[in-house]
N, C-alpha and C positions, 0 to 999 in steps of 0.2 A: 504494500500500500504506500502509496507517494504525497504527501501533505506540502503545499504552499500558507505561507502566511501572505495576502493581501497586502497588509501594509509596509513588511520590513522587508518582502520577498524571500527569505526564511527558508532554506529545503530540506526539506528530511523523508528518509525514506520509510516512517514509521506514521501509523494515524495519530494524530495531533488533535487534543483537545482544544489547547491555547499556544500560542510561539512562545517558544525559550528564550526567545532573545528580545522582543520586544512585547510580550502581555497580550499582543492582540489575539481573541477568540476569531476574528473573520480569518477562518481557516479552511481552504478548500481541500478535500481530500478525493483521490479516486485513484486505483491501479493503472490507468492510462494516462496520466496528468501529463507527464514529460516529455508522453511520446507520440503527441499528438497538434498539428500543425495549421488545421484551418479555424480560422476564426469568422465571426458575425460580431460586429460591432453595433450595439445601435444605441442612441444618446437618448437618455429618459427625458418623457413629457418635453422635447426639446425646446420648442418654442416658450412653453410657461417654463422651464427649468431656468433658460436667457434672462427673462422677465423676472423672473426671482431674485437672481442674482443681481442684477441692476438697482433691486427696489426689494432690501431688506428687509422693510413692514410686510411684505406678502408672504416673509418664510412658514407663518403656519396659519395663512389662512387658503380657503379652498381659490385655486385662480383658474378664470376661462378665458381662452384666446381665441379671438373670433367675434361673430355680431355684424354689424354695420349693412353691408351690401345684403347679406346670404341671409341674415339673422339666422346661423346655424353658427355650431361649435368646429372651429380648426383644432384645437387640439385643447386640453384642460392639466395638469398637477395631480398626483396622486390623490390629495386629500379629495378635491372634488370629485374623484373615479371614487370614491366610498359609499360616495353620493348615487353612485348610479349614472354621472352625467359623462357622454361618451362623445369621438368623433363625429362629426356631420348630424349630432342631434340639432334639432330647431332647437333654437334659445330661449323658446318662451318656457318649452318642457325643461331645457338645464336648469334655467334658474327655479321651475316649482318642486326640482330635485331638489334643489341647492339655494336657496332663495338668499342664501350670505355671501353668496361667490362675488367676488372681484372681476368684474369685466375688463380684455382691455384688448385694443385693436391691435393686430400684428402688426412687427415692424421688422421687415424683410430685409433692412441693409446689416440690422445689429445680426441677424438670426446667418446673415451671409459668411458675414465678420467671425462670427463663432466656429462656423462651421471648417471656415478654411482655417485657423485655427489649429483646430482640431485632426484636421488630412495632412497639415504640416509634422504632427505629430506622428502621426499611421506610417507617412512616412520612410519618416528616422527607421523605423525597426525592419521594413521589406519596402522593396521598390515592386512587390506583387500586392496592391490595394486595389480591389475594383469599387467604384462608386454608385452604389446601387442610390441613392439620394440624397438630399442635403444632410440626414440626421442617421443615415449606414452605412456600412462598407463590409465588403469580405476581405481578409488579407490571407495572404497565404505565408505562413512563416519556414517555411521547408527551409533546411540548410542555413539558417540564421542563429545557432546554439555558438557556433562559434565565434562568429563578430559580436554579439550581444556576450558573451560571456557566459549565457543563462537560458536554456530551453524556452519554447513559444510562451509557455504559462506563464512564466515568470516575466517573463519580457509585455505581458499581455496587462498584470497587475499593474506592471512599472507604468504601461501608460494611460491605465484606467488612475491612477496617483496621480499622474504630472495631470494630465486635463482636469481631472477634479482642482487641483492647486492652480494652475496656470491659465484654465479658460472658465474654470466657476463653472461648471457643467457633468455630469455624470454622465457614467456611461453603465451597458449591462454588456456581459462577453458570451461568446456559447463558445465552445471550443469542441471539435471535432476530426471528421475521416473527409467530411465532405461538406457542401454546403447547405443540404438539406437538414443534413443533422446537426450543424454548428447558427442555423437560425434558428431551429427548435430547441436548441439550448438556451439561446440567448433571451428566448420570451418565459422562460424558468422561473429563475430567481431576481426579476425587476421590482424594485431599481435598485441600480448597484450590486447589479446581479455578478455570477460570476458561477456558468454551469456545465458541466460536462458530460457530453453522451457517445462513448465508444461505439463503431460498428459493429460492434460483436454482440454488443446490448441492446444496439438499436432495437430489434423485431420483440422480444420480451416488453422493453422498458416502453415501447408505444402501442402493444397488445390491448389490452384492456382500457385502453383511452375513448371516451367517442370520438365516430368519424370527425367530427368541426375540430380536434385538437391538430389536423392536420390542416398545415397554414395553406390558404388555397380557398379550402372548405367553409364558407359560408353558410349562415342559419337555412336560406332556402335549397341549396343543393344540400345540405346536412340532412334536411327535411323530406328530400326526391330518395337520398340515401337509405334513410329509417323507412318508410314505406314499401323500397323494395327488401329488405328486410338484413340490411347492412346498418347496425348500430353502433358497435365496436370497430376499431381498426383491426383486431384480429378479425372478423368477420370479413373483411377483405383481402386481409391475407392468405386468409384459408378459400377463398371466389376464384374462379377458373378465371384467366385474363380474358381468353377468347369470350366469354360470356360479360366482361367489363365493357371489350371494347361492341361490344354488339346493343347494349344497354347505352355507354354514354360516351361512344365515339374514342377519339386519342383522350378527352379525361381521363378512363378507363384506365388506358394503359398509365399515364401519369398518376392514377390511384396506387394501381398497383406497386409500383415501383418507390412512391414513397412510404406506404404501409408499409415495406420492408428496408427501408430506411437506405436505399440504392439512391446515387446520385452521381454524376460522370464527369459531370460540368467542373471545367477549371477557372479559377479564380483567375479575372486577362481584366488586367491593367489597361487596354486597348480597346477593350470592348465600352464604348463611350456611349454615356445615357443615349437612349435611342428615341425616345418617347418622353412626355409628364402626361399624364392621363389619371382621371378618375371615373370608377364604375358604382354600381350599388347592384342588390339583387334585392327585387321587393317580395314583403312575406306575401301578396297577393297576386298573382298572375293577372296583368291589366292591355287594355285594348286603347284604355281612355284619353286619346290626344292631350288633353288636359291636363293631365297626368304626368304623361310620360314629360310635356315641355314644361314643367315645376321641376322636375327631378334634372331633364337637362340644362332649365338655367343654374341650380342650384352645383353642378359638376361643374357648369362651364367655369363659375367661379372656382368653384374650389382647385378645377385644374389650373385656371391664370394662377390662382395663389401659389401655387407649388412652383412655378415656370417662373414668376418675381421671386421669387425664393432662393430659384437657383436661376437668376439671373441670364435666363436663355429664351430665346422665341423659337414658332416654330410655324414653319411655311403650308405644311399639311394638315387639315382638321379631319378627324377621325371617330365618324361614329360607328357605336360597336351597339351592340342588342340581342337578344339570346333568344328565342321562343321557348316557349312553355317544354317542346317536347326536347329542348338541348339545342337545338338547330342555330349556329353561330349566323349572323349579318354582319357583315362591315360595311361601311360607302366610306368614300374620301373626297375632298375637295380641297382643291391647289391655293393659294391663296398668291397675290400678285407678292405682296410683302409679310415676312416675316410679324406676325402680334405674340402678344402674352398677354391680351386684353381679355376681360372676360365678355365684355360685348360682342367681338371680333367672331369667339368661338362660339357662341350663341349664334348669332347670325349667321355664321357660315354653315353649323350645323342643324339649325332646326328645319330649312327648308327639306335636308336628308331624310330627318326624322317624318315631315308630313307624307315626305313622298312613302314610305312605308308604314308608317301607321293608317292605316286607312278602315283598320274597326274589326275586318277580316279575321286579326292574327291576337294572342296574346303574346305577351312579353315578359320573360321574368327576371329579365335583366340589359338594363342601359348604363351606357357607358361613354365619354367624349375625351378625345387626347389631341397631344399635338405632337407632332414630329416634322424630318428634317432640320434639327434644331441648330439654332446660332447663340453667338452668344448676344443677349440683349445692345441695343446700340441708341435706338431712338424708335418711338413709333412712327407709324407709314402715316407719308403725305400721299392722298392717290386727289389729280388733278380731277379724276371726272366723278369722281364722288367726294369733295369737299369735307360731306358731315364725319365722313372718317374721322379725320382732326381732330373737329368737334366732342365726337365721344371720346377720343384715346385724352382731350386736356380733362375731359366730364369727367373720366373715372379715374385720371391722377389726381385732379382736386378734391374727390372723394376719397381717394385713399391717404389724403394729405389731411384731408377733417377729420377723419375719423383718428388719425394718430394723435392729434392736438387737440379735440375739443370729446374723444371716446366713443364709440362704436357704437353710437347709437345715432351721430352727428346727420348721418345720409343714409337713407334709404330709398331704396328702386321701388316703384310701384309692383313690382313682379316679386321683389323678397318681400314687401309688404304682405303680401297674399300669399308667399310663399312659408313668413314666420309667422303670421300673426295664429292665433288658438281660433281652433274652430266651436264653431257655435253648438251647444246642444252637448 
């Protein structure tokens, strides 16, 4: 058995109550600690962790990030997840969770700032980090015991320390064979996790979980799953592939293969963000145009916000949509100039949207992204449609009120009706 101590990075090859050398109890222990090389990095509640750290009176109280445009939740603090209050909820429902929470509008230059920070950091230890988004990374630590001095684990604590002291921000680690398994470590022990799941363990230690434990697996395909009478992850493990992929296409096969904790894919530095995109899958299978274009204003922002985030635009808008029996859609449309607006991606997308929703079909899952991406530079002047302009200054004055005067300063007629509580 192999024990690290977190704080003093401490090694011993014996299970460890507390470190010998420095008192500290956060002590990881596991038979594979030292001899295991990919990691998952992801940075707790990041956006309100930033906001913490800036503004010490928020350390314990519940804080939500988000509001303004969407009156929906970007991301909240632990305390207020006690609450119940999650991602892309409406805000009228966070705060009747949470009625004491601290509102406050994002602010995408600090949360930039942080971020790279932090990749400065990643780094230092392998020149193998892939940027999965502004708040994760995979790295691969193979062959770095000897420049470090100190096996991946330890080299992993060292800079779950330096970021906590140097960027005022935490982070949670998974540590693994592969990538699959070293994200499913990583959502473990948050925040300030720090969790390890060997290949050999994998098919055991993910048996008796339910399907939705598998990242991917959402409450309504969790719910398509349980019906056909797959509740457990063993219960997919023990499922003939051929009968997966015949039931729900290539998921199937991607079922399979992570119920048994298989994953191939290498950690490539070079593989550069391709896409920002956000989906939802509704507990109700819907036809309701109405519907569906609340749900797609409500992504369009959320995906500009990810795309100001990380400070990229993207030439392609991309809607996605599932039908009720799995059957994937996509449309795309070019755009003359690169946006990150959330107007931009509305309007480019909901025309997609009408031409397919037409009543016909249910849907139980939509989705809008952008790709071809650049890095941010300025928004598009187009000569023969002028109002462009117009909206790209509309919705940076908007995102300028809301940082100054709080996230309630502006709102669209469409997140009016999109947050407001329904009657009855």
């Amino acid at each position: 058995m192999s024990s690290l101590c977190r704080d003093c990075q401490h090694r011993s090859e014996v299970e460890l109550a507390a470190c010998p050398a420095c008192g500290s109890r956060r002590i990881v222990t596991h038979p594979a600690l030292f001899s295991l090389s990919i990691a998952h990095v992801d940075c707790d509640a990041f956006y309100a962790t930033v906001e913490k750290r800036d503004n010490p009176t928020l350390k314990d109280k519940p804080l939500i990030v988000g509001g303004g445009q969407r009156g929906v939740v970007t991301t909240c603090c632990y305390i207020a997840r006690l609450y119940g209050v999650r991602s892309a909820m409406p805000m009228f429902k966070a705060l009747k969770l949470c009625p004491d929470a601290v509102v406050l509008p994002p602010d995408f230059r600090k949360y930039r700032e942080a971020a790279k920070a932090i990749r400065a950091e990643m780094d230092h230890l392998t020149p193998l980090v892939q940027q999965v988004s502004i708040d994760e990374a995979y790295l691969d630590l193979s062959g770095t015991e000897r420049l470090h001095g100190a096996p991946p684990a330890a080299s992993l604590a060292r800079l779950a320390k330096t970021v906590e002291r140097e960027v005022g921000v935490t982070i949670s680690v998974g540590l693994s064979a592969n990538k699959f398994l070293a994200k499913t470590a990583s959502e473990l022990d948050k925040p300030r996790g720090f969790a390890i799941i060997a290949p050999e363990e994998a098919e055991a230690f993910l048996a008796p979980h339910p399907v939705n434990f598998l990242h991917g697996v959402g409450p309504k395909f969790a719910e398509s799953l349980n019906k056909d009478g797959f509740y457990t992850i063993e219960d997919i493990q023990h499922a003939d592939l051929k009968s997966l992929i015949r039931r729900y296409g290539e998921t199937g096969d991607w079922l399979k293969r992570c119920a048994h904790g298989r994953d191939n894919r290498k950690v490539n530095p070079h593989e550069d963000r391709k896409s920002v995109s956000s989906e939802t899958t509704f507990f109700e299978d819907t036809a309701d145009l109405n519907i569906l274009e609340d749900h797609l204003w409500r992504l369009s922002v959320k995906t500009a916000d990810r795309a100001k985030a990380e400070g990229v635009s993207g030439r392609v808008v991309t809607l996605k949509l599932k039908t009720s029996d799995f059957h994937p859609l996509t449309r795309r449309l070019s755009l003359a100039e690169p946006t990150q607006l959330a107007q931009e991606v509305f309007r480019a997308s909901r025309p997609l949207l009408i031409k397919e929703a037409t009543g016909r079909v249910k849907y139980r899952l939509i989705g809008v992204g952008l790709s071809e991406l650049s890095d941010y530079r300025a928004d598009a002047v187009d000569l023969i449609d002028p109002r462009i302009a117009k909206r790209a200054a509309a919705e940076r004055a908007s995102d300028k009120a809301r940082a100054k005067f709080g996230s309630g300063a502006v709102v669209t007629g469409r997140a009016a009706k999109h947050g407001k509580k329904p009657e009855g």
